[in-house]
C-alpha positions as CSV (number, residue, x, y, z in Angstrom):
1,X,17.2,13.7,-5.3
2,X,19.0,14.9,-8.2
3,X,21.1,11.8,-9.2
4,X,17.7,10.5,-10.5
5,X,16.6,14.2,-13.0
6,X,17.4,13.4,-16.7
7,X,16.9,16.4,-18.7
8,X,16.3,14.7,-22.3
9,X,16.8,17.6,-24.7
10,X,20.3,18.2,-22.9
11,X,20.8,14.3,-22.9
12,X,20.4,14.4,-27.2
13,X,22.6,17.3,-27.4
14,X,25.2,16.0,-26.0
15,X,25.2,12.8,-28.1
16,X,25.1,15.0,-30.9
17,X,28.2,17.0,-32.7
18,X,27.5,20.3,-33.4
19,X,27.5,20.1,-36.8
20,X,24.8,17.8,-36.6
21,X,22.1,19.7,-34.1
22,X,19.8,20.2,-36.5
23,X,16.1,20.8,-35.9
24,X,15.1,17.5,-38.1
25,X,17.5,15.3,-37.0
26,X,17.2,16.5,-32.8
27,X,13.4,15.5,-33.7
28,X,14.2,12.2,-34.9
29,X,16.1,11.4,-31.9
30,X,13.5,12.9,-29.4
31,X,11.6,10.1,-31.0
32,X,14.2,7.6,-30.6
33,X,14.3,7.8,-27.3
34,X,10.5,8.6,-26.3
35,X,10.5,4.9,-25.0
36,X,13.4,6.1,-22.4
37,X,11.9,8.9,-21.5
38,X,8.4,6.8,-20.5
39,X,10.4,4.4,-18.7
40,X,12.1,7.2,-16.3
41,X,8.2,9.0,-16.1
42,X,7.6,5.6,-15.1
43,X,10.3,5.0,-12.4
44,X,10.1,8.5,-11.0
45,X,6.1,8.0,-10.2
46,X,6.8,4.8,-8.7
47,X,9.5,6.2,-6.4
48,X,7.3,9.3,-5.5
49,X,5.0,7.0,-5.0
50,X,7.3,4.2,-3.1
51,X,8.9,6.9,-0.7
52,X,5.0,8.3,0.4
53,X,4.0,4.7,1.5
54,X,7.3,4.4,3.7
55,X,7.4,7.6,5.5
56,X,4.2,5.9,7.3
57,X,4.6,2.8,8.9
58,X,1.3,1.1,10.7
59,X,0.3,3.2,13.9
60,X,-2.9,4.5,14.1
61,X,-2.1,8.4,14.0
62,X,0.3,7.6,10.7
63,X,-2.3,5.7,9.1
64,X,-5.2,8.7,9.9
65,X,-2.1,11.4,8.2
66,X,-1.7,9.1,5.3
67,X,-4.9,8.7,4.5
68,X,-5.8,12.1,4.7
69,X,-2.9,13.3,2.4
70,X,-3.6,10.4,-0.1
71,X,-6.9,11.4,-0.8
72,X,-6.3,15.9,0.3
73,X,-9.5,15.7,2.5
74,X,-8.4,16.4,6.1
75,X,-11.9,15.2,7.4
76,X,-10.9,11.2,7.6
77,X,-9.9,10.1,11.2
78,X,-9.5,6.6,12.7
79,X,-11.2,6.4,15.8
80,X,-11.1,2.7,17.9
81,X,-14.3,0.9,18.1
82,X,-16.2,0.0,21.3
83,X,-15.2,-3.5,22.7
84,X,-18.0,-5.8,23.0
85,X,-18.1,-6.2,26.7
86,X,-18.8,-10.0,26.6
87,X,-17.5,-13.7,27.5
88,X,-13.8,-13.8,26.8
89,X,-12.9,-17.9,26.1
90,X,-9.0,-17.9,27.7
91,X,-10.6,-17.0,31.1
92,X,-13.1,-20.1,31.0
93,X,-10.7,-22.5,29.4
94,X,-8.3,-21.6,32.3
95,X,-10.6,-22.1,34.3
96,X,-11.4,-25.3,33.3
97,X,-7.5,-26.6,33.0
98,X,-6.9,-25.3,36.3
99,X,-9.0,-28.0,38.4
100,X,-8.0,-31.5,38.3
101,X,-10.2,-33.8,36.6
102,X,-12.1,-30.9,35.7
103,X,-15.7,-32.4,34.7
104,X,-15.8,-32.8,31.0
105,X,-20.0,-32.5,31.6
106,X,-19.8,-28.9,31.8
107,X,-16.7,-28.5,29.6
108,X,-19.6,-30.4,27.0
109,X,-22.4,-28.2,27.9
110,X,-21.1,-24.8,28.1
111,X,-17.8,-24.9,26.3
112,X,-19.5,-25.1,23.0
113,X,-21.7,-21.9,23.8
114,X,-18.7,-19.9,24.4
115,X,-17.1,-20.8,21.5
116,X,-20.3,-20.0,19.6
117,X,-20.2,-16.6,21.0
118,X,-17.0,-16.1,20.7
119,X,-16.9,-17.0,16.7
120,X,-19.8,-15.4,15.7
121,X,-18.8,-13.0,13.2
122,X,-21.9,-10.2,14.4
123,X,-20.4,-10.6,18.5
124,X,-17.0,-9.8,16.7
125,X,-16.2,-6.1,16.9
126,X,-13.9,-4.5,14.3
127,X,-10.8,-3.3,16.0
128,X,-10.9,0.4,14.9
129,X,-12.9,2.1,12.5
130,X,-12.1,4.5,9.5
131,X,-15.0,8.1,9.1
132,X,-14.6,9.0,5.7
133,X,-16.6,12.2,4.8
134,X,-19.3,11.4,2.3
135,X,-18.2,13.0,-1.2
136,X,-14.4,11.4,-0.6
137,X,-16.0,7.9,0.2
138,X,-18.2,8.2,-3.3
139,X,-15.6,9.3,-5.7
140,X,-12.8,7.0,-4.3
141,X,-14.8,4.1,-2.1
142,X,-12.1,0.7,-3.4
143,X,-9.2,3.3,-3.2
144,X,-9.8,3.9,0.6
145,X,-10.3,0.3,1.2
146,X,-7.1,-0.8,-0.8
147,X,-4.8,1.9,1.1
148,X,-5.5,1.1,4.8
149,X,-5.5,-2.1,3.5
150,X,-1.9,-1.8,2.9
151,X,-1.4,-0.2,6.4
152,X,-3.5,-2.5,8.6
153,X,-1.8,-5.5,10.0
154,X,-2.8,-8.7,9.8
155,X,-5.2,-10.1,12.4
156,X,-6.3,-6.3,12.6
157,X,-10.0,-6.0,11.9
158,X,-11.3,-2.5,10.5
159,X,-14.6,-1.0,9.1
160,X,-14.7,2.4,6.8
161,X,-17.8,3.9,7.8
162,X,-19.1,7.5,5.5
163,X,-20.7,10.8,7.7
């Protein structure tokens, strides 16, 4: 966008007369206003920056792209992770709260196991998974897990896994 390009040498010109735009003194300004001139290098990298993070928003296949141009290696893909086929505790505790007077013996006996299987962080699968090609995964490991970070929604569980 052009309402945001500040060309600085132009900008001191203009606040000079023309008697006055000499060499020494357009340095001495250019100095002056070095601390402006960081502060726009500043703001413009953190718009560049601002508008790459909201052209993707949290699907799968927008997460895969920005990854991929974030860190230029098109070899990182999201694949989803293999459900653990196992005991799913809504279906037993309806199960239970559908029969009257349902016999708190069993809910005692067995109820616990399910919710031991059903906590245990190894059963728990992550919900997809992130391949990041070797060399990428080395040079920029915390930079991977900080960005999908910033994508994945919460309650989301996700593993980066290097080939």
């Amino acid at each position: 966008m052009n309402v945001f390009r500040v060309d600085f040498d132009r900008f001191i010109l203009l606040l000079l007369p023309t008697f006055l735009r000499k060499p020494r003194i357009f340095a001495f300004l250019r100095a002056a206003i070095a601390p402006l001139h960081a502060l726009h290098a500043d703001f413009s990298r953190k718009r560049d920056n601002t508008l790459f993070l909201l052209k993707y928003d949290t699907s799968k296949r927008n997460v895969e792209l920005a990854l991929r141009k974030r860190f230029n290696d098109g070899g990182i893909y999201i694949d989803n992770a293999v459900k653990n086929e196992g005991l799913y505790l809504d279906f037993y505790l309806d199960a239970y709260l559908q029969e009257p007077g349902y016999n708190t013996v069993i809910k005692t006996a067995y109820l616990d196991l399910y919710l031991d299987f059903y906590l245990d962080e190894q059963q728990m699968t992550d919900d997809f998974t992130i391949y990041v090609p070797e060399l990428t995964y080395l040079t920029s490991a915390q930079a991977i897990y900080e960005f999908a970070s910033y994508f994945v929604l919460p309650g989301f569980k996700y593993s980066v896994q290097r080939y």
